[in-house]
N, C-alpha and C positions, 0 to 999 in steps of 0.2 A: 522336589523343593518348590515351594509356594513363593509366588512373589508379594510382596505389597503393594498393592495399589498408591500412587500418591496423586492427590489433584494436582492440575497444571500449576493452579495460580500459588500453591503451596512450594511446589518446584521450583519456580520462577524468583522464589522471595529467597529462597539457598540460592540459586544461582547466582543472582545480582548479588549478592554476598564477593562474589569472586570479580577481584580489580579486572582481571583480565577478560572475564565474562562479559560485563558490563560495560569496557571501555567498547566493546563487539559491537554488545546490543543498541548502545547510546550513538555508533557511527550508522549503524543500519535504519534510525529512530526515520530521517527524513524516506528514504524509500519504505517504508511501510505506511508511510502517513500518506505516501501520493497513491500505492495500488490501494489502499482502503477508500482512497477520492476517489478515486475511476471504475471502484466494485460501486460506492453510493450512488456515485452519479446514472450508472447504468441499472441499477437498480429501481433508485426513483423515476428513469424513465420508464418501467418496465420493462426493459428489454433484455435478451439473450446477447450472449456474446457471438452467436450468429447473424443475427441483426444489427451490431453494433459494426462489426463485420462487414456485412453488405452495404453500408451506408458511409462507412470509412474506405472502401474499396480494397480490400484486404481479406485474411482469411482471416475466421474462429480460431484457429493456432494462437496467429499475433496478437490477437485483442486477448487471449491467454496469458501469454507471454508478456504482455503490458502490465495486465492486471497482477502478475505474479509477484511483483518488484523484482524480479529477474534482471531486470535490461533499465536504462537510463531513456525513457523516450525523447525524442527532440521535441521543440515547443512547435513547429510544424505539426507533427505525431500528438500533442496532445492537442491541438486546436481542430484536429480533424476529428478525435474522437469527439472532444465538448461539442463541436457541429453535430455528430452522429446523436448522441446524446440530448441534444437543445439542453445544452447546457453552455455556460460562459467560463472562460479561460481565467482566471485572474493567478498570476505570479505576485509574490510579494516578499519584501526583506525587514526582516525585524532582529531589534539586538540583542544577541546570543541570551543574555539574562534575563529576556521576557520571554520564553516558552514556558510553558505548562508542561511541570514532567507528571506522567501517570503513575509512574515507579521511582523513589528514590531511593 
């Protein structure tokens, strides 16, 4: 039996079809937007998550682990990576109705 291939982004548009899929995807929306900050940020520096590592004082694991959206980092944890990175911390709160959804 042969399967069909289907593209992700085709998948993703049935999914979000589904209330309960979506209510998922739409709580998970802020941890995927912070490890995609902290993959760019260490990207533009150039650098390995071994490097970012040694400059945090930590292991490649944990800057894994950060970047995974796995784990909630504290603002301590993320000021020491933006250090590692020569990058700047900024937190910020805006109301609920002005985010930009990519998927509705």
């Amino acid at each position: 039996m042969t399967r069909k291939s289907i593209p992700v982004a085709e998948a993703a548009k049935e999914w979000l079809k589904n209330p309960e899929f979506k209510a998922a995807y739409d709580a998970l929306e802020e941890e995927f937007a912070l490890a995609q900050a902290l993959i760019r940020a260490r990207a533009d520096a150039d650098m390995t998550q071994e490097q970012v590592a040694k400059e945090m004082g930590t292991t490649q694991a944990a800057v894994a682990r950060l970047e995974s959206g796995r784990s909630m980092p504290s603002t301590r944890t993320l000021q020491r990576y933006a250090k590692a990175t020569r990058t700047r911390l900024r937190i910020s709160f805006e109301p609920e109705g002005s985010r930009k959804r990519a998927r509705q």
